[in-house]
LUMNU-920035 format. One line per field, with one value per residue (C-alpha): residue number from 1; y, z, x. Coordinates in steps of 0.001 Angstrom, whole numbers. Each point is the difference from the previous one (the first is absolute). Example, Ala and Ser with C-alpha at 12.3 -4.5 7.8 and 13.67 -1.06 7.14 Angstrom:
2
num = [1|2]
c2 = [-4500|3440]
c3 = [7800|-660]
c1 = [12300|1370]
This chain:
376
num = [1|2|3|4|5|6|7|8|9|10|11|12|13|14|15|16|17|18|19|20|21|22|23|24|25|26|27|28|29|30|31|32|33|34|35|36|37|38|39|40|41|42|43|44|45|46|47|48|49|50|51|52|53|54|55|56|57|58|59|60|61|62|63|64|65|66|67|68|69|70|71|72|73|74|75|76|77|78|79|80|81|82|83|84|85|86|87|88|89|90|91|92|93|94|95|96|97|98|99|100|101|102|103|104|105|106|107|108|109|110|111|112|113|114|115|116|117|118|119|120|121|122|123|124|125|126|127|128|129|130|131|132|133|134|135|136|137|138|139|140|141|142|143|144|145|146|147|148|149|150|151|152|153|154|155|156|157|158|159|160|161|162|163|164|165|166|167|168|169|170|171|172|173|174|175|176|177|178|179|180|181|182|183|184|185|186|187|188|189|190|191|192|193|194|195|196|197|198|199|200|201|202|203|204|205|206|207|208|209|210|211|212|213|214|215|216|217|218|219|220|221|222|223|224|225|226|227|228|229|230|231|232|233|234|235|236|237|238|239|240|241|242|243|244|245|246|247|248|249|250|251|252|253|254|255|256|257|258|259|260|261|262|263|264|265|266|267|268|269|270|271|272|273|274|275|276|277|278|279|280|281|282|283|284|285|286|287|288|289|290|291|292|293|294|295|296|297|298|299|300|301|302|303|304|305|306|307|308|309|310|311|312|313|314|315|316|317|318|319|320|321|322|323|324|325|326|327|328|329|330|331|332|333|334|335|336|337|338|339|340|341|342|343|344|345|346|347|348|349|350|351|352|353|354|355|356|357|358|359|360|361|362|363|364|365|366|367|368|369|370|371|372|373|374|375|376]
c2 = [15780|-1047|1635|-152|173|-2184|2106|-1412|470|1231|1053|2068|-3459|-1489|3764|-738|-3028|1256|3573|-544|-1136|1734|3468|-922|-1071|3642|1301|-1261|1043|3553|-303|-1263|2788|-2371|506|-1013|-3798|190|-2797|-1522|-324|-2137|-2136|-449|-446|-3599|-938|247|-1494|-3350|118|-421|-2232|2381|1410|3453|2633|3516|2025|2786|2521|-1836|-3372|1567|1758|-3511|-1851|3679|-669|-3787|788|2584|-2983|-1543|2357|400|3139|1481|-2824|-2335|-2725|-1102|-2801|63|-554|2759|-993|1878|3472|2069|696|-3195|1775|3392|-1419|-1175|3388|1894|-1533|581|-3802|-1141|-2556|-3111|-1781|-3827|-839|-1935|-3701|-185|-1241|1098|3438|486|-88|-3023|-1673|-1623|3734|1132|-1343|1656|3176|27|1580|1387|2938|-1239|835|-1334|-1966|878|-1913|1566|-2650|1528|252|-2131|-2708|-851|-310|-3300|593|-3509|378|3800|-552|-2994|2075|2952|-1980|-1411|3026|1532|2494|1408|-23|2818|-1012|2732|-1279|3005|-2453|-3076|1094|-4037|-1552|-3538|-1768|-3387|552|3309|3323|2708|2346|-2497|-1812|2636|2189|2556|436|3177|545|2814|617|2520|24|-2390|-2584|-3219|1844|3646|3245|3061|1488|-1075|-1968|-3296|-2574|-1388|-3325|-2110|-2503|2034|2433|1669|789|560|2975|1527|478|1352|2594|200|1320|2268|2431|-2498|-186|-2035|2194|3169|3006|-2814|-421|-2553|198|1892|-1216|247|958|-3224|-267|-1069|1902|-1823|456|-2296|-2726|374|-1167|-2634|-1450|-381|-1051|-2671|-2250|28|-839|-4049|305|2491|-2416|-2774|2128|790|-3466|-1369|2926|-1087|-3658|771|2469|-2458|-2987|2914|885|-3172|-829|3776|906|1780|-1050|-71|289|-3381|-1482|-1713|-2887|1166|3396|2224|3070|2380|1404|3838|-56|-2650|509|-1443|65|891|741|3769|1193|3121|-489|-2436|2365|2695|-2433|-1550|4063|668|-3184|1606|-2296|2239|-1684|744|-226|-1007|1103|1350|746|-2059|1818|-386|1640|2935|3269|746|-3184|452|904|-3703|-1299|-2029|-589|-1691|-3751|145|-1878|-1562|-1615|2542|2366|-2310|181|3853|-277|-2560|191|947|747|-1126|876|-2109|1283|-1441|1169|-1068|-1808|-3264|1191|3073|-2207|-2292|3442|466|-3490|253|3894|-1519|-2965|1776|2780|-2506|-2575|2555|1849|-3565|-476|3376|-1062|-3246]
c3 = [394|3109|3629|570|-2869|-21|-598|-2297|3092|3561|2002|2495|1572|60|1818|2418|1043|1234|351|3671|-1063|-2552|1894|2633|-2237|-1624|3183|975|-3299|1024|3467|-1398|-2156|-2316|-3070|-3193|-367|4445|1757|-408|-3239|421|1894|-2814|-2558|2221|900|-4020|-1214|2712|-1479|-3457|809|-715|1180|-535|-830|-1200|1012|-2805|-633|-2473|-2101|-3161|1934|870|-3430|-928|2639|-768|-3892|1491|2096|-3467|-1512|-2660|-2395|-3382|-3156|2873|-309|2687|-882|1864|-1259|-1631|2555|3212|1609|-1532|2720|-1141|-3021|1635|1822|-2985|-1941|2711|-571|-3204|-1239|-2101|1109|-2331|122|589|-179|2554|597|-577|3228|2468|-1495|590|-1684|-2824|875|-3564|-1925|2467|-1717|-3403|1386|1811|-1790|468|1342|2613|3601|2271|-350|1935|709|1645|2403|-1122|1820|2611|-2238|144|-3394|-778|1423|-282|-3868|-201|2314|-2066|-2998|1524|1557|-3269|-1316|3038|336|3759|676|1862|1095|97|2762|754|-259|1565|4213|1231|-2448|-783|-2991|782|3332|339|224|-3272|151|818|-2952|-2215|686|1834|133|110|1886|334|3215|-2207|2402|-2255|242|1779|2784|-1085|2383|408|-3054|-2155|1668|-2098|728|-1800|1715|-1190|1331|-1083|2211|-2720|-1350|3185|614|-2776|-721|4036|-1356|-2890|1493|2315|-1593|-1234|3800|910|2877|1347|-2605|-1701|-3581|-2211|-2993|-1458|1626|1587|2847|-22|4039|1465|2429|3709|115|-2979|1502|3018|-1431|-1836|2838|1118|-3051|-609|3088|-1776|-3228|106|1166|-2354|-2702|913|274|-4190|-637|1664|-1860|-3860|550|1001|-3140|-1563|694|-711|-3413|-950|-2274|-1840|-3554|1434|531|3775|1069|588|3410|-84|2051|-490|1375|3130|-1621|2246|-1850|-509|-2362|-1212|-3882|-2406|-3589|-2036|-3301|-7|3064|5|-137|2743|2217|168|626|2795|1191|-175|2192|2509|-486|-999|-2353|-1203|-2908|-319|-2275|-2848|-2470|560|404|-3697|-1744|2805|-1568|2213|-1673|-3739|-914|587|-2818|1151|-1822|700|-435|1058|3624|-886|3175|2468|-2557|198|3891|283|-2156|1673|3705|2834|3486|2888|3309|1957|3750|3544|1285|-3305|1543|-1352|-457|-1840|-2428|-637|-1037|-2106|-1517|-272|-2090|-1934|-1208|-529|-2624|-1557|-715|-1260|-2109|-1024|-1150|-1892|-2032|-1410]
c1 = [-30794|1555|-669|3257|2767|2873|3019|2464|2410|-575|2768|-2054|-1353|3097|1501|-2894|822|3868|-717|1317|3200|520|-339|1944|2980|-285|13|2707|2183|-1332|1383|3361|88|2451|-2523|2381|1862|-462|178|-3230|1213|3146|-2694|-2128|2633|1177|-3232|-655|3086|-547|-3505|1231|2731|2701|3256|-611|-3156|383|-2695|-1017|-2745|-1695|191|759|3481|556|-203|2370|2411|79|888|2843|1325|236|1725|-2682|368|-119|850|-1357|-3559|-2192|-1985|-3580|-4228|-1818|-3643|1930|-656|1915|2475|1806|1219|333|2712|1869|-475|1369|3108|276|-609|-1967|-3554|30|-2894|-1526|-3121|-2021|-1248|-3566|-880|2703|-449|3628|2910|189|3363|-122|-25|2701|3064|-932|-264|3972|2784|3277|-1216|-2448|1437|-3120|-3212|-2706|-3437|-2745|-2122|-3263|-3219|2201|21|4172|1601|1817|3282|1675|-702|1234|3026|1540|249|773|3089|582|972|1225|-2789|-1057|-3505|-1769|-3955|-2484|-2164|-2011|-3460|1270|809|675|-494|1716|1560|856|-20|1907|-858|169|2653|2680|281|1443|3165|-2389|-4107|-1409|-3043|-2498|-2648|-2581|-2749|-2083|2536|161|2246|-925|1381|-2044|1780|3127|1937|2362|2794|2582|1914|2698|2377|3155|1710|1420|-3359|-1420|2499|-368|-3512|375|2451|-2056|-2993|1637|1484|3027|1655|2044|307|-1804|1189|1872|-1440|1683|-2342|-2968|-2672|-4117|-1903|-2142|244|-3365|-1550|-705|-3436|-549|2432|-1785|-3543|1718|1782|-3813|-959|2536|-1296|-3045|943|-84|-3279|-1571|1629|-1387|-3556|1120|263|-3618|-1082|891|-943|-3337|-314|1294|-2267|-3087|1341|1217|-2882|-25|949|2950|3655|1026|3756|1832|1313|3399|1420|2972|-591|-1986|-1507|-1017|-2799|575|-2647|-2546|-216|-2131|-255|-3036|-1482|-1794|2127|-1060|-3733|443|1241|-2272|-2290|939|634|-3570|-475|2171|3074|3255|2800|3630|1653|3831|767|-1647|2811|2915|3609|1358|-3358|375|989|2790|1948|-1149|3536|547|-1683|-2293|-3255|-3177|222|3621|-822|-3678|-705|605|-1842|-2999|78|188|-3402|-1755|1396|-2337|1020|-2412|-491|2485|1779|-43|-2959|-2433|-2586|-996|-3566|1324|1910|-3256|-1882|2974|228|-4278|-13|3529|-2166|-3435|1904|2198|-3028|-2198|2497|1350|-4097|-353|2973|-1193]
């Protein structure tokens, strides 16, 4: 057992290290007494967009209100099909449900762990009204292959980039590439609030305006509703941490990225499956997962060592029981039913020390070996 455990994430440290800042910038929201879509933020919603490389971001209380709002923009409803990947948080499909639509599924590539271009054009039909990838673990999807067919048969694409804050596909930023990206800033996240907090930005300003309407009560105007609508308004104290946050972010990313090669490199060598790096792409590392046999023996395991894990996820979204009036059955999406089983979270955020990630790649290598032993 370790002295000192390594959490599977730490956000105290990382509050430590911008406590100053951070209290200040609440302070100052308190002082303003402008506590609900204030100006701090309009602030963060252009610092955001220019970060993303965008015309226009939509703050929102949450990323699963933006992925709703997004599918509203869309004019997705009842008789309507969203295409997206069963290995998601759920939230993905949430949004789709509460419009009434219906989530069609497409399994994943093996080794991007995100949305297989090559099933995608089997799974579109008359019905379907959006497509939406999910950059997973901050690992972007393969939007030059997703984009050509969905042009080809006029389809918009909406990205769900709640894991992926900055980072690049072929040299540009997620979120841009489709007609909007949805983001979330859960405190876990790469750019996480102090509570819910999400994003949704697009290059349209007819999209832009209405998911602003959208989440306000439907205004156009103040006491002006034009359509049923949300209170999905963000509240300023979370913009005001992220506007913090955000001038961070680059190099907390890069801190993600130094992070996973060096697991890498120590795990390269182990009976387990490690996540791929792209040229094509700059993951940003929300989570480091690996893929092993007896996943959850390994785990408690390394737990008595002292080293927390995660899993994401353990039951992907079609086998849930809130979607079994879909259909679905086990074997219906193999591969991303063979990662929910075998997948295995490890520590990975800014402040991970490189001496904490040897211990982890050193107790990884010690259970795997010897339960890779007992087994033969």
């Amino acid at each position: 057992m370790l002295k000192n455990k390594i959490a599977y994430l730490d956000l105290h440290t990382q509050y430590k290290t911008i406590r100053s800042e951070i209290l200040t910038a609440l302070e100052a929201v308190c002082e303003s007494t402008r506590f609900a879509q204030g100006p701090v933020t309009a602030e963060f919603e252009e610092a955001f967009a220019n970060y993303c490389g965008v015309k226009h971001c939509v703050s929102v209380n949450s990323g699963t209100s933006a992925l709703h709002l997004a599918m509203h923009c869309l004019d997705v409803g009842p008789g309507d099909e969203v295409i997206t990947v069963p290995m998601t948080f759920i939230a993905t499909t949430w949004a789709i449900s509460y419009t009434g639509a219906r989530p069609v599924f497409v399994d994943i590539d093996p080794e991007r762990r995100t949305m297989d271009p090559a099933k995608l054009e089997a799974a579109i039909s008359p019905r379907t009204k959006a497509i939406l990838p999910v950059h997973l673990f901050g690992q972007p999807a393969d939007m030059e292959s997703i984009l050509r067919i969905a042009a080809y048969y006029d389809i918009p694409v909406v990205e769900d980039a709640a894991q992926a804050h900055g980072a690049f596909f072929k040299g540009h930023r997620v979120g841009q590439f489709g007609s909007m990206g949805c983001f979330s800033f859960y405190p876990g996240k790469n750019l996480g609030a102090y509570g819910e907090g999400g994003a949704l930005v697009t290059n349209s300003d007819r999209f832009a305006a209405r998911a602003r309407a959208l989440r306000d009560h439907g205004q156009s105007q103040r006491y002006y509703h034009d359509e049923i609508a949300y209170n999905y308004r963000m509240d300023s104290f979370q913009a005001a941490i992220l506007n913090i946050k955000l001038a961070k972010l680059d190099a907390w990313n890069a801190a993600r990225v130094q992070q996973a090669r060096l697991y890498t490199e120590l795990l390269n060598e182990l009976p387990v499956k490690l996540p791929a790096h792209y040229n094509d792409s700059e993951a940003v590392w929300h989570c480091y997962v690996i893929e092993c046999e007896k996943r959850d023996e390994v785990r408690p395991h390394l737990l008595e060592m002292g080293i927390e894990t995660g899993i994401h996820y353990p039951v992907p979204v079609h086998l849930q029981r809130a979607y079994a009036s879909l259909g679905y059955r086990t074997g219906d999406f193999p591969v991303s039913e063979e990662l929910s089983r075998r997948c295995l979270s490890l520590p990975i955020y800014p402040e991970l020390s490189v001496a904490q990630i040897q211990t982890v790649g050193q107790a990884l290598r010690e259970v795997v070996t010897f339960q890779s032993a007992c087994s033969q």
